[in-house]
N, C-alpha and C positions, 0 to 999 in steps of 0.2 A: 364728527366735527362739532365742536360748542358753538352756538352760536347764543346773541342777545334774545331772552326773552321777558325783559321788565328792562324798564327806566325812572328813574329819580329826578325829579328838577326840584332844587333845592331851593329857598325862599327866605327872605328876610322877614316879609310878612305872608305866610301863606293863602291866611284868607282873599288878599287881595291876589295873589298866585290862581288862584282857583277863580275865583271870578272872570281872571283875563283869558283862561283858558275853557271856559266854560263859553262867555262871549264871543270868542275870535275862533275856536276850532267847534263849538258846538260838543264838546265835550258832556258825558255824563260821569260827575265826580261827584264822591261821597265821602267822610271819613271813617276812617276804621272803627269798630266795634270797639266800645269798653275803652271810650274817652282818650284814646292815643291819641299822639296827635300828626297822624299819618295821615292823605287824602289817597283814596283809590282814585285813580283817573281810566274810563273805561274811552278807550278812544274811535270805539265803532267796529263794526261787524266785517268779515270778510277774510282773505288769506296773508292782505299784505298790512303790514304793521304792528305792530305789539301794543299792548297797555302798561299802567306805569304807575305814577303815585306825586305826590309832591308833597315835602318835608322840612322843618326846620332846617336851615344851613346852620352848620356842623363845624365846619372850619371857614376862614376868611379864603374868600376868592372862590371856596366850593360855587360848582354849577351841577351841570345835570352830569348824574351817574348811571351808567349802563350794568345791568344784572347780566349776565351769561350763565346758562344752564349747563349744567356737568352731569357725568356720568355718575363720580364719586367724588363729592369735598375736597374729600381726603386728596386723592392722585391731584386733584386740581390745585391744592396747597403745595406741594411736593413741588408740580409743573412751575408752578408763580415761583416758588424758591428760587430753583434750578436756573430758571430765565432771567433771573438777576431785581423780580420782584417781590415785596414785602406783605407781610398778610399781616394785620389788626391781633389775631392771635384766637379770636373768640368766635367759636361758631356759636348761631341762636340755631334753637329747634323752635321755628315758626311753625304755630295748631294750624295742620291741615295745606303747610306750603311743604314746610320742607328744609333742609340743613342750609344756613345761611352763613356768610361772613364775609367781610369788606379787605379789600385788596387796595395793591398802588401796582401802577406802572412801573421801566424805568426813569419814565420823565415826572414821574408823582402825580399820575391822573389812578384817580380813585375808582373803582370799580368792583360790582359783588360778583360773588360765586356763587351760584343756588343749585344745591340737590334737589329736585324736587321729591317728594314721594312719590311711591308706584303708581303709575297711573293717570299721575297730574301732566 
Protein backbone atom coordinates (compact mmCIF):
# COMPACT_ATOMS: atom_id res chain seq x y z
CA UNK A 1 0.00 0.00 0.00
CA UNK A 2 1.50 3.77 -0.85
CA UNK A 3 1.07 5.63 1.59
CA UNK A 4 2.09 9.93 2.41
CA UNK A 5 5.62 10.30 2.90
CA UNK A 6 6.37 14.30 2.27
CA UNK A 7 4.15 17.37 2.30
CA UNK A 8 4.21 20.79 0.55
CA UNK A 9 2.45 23.97 2.17
CA UNK A 10 2.53 26.24 -0.38
CA UNK A 11 3.01 30.12 0.27
CA UNK A 12 2.52 33.40 -1.16
CA UNK A 13 5.42 34.63 0.88
CA UNK A 14 7.40 31.84 2.02
CA UNK A 15 9.63 33.35 4.25
CA UNK A 16 7.06 34.60 6.46
CA UNK A 17 5.54 30.59 5.82
CA UNK A 18 8.67 29.59 7.66
CA UNK A 19 8.80 31.80 10.29
CA UNK A 20 4.97 30.80 11.41
CA UNK A 21 5.90 27.51 11.36
CA UNK A 22 9.12 27.53 12.97
CA UNK A 23 7.31 29.90 15.87
CA UNK A 24 3.97 27.99 16.45
CA UNK A 25 5.30 24.09 15.76
CA UNK A 26 8.78 24.63 16.79
CA UNK A 27 9.85 23.39 13.56
CA UNK A 28 13.53 23.11 12.29
CA UNK A 29 13.46 24.53 8.69
CA UNK A 30 16.04 25.27 6.30
CA UNK A 31 16.28 25.95 2.53
CA UNK A 32 17.63 23.71 -0.07
CA UNK A 33 21.03 23.65 -1.24
CA UNK A 34 22.20 25.72 -4.38
CA UNK A 35 19.72 28.66 -3.87
CA UNK A 36 16.13 26.93 -4.76
CA UNK A 37 13.75 28.24 -3.44
CA UNK A 38 12.29 25.25 -1.60
CA UNK A 39 12.18 25.22 2.53
CA UNK A 40 12.96 21.68 4.03
CA UNK A 41 10.71 21.56 7.07
CA UNK A 42 12.11 18.75 9.51
CA UNK A 43 9.11 18.48 11.85
CA UNK A 44 10.64 16.31 14.93
CA UNK A 45 11.82 12.94 15.83
CA UNK A 46 9.83 9.83 16.35
CA UNK A 47 7.41 7.17 14.40
CA UNK A 48 4.34 9.27 13.92
CA UNK A 49 4.40 12.15 11.30
CA UNK A 50 6.21 12.84 8.28
CA UNK A 51 8.37 15.99 7.05
CA UNK A 52 7.75 18.19 4.28
CA UNK A 53 8.83 21.57 2.75
CA UNK A 54 7.25 24.73 2.01
CA UNK A 55 7.21 26.37 -1.49
CA UNK A 56 6.13 29.17 -3.73
CA UNK A 57 2.41 28.70 -4.61
CA UNK A 58 2.14 27.44 -8.08
CA UNK A 59 -1.38 27.91 -9.04
CA UNK A 60 -4.23 30.40 -7.47
CA UNK A 61 -6.08 28.71 -4.56
CA UNK A 62 -2.92 26.05 -4.38
CA UNK A 63 -2.62 24.94 -0.55
CA UNK A 64 -0.69 22.13 0.95
CA UNK A 65 0.39 19.05 -1.28
CA UNK A 66 0.58 15.57 -0.04
CA UNK A 67 3.77 13.36 -1.73
CA UNK A 68 2.80 9.58 -1.65
CA UNK A 69 5.62 7.07 -2.14
CA UNK A 70 5.29 4.32 -4.75
CA UNK A 71 6.76 1.26 -5.59
CA UNK A 72 7.34 2.40 -9.29
CA UNK A 73 6.41 5.91 -11.03
CA UNK A 74 5.68 4.40 -13.73
CA UNK A 75 2.67 1.77 -12.40
CA UNK A 76 1.79 4.83 -10.35
CA UNK A 77 1.16 7.05 -13.70
CA UNK A 78 -0.57 4.11 -15.28
CA UNK A 79 -2.83 3.78 -11.78
CA UNK A 80 -3.63 7.93 -11.53
CA UNK A 81 -4.61 7.38 -15.50
CA UNK A 82 -6.80 4.48 -15.05
CA UNK A 83 -8.60 6.11 -11.94
CA UNK A 84 -9.73 8.89 -13.95
CA UNK A 85 -6.68 11.24 -12.73
CA UNK A 86 -4.26 13.51 -14.56
CA UNK A 87 -0.49 13.61 -14.31
CA UNK A 88 1.68 17.09 -15.10
CA UNK A 89 3.46 14.61 -17.69
CA UNK A 90 7.13 15.36 -16.27
CA UNK A 91 8.89 13.26 -14.03
CA UNK A 92 12.30 15.14 -12.07
CA UNK A 93 15.19 12.74 -11.13
CA UNK A 94 15.59 14.53 -7.74
CA UNK A 95 19.98 14.03 -6.50
CA UNK A 96 19.77 11.57 -3.96
CA UNK A 97 15.54 11.45 -3.50
CA UNK A 98 14.37 9.96 -6.20
CA UNK A 99 11.74 9.91 -9.51
CA UNK A 100 9.27 12.68 -8.96
CA UNK A 101 6.02 14.14 -10.57
CA UNK A 102 2.89 16.08 -9.72
CA UNK A 103 -0.58 14.57 -10.18
CA UNK A 104 -4.56 15.77 -9.77
CA UNK A 105 -7.32 14.08 -8.31
CA UNK A 106 -10.76 13.64 -9.71
CA UNK A 107 -11.87 16.70 -7.89
CA UNK A 108 -8.24 18.66 -9.04
CA UNK A 109 -6.52 18.33 -5.64
CA UNK A 110 -2.81 18.23 -6.54
CA UNK A 111 -0.72 15.79 -5.43
CA UNK A 112 3.25 13.97 -6.01
CA UNK A 113 4.27 10.56 -6.64
CA UNK A 114 7.83 9.78 -5.37
CA UNK A 115 9.92 6.69 -6.30
CA UNK A 116 12.23 6.97 -3.94
CA UNK A 117 15.57 5.34 -4.50
CA UNK A 118 16.81 1.96 -3.00
CA UNK A 119 17.12 2.45 0.34
CA UNK A 120 15.61 5.76 0.95
Amino acid sequence: MSRPVHFEITADDPARAVRFYESAFGWKIHQMDGGIRYWLADTGDGDRGINGAISDRQLPGQHTINTIGVASIDAAIDAVLKAGGTVTGKIDDIPNIGRFTYAFDTEGNAFGILEPLPGM
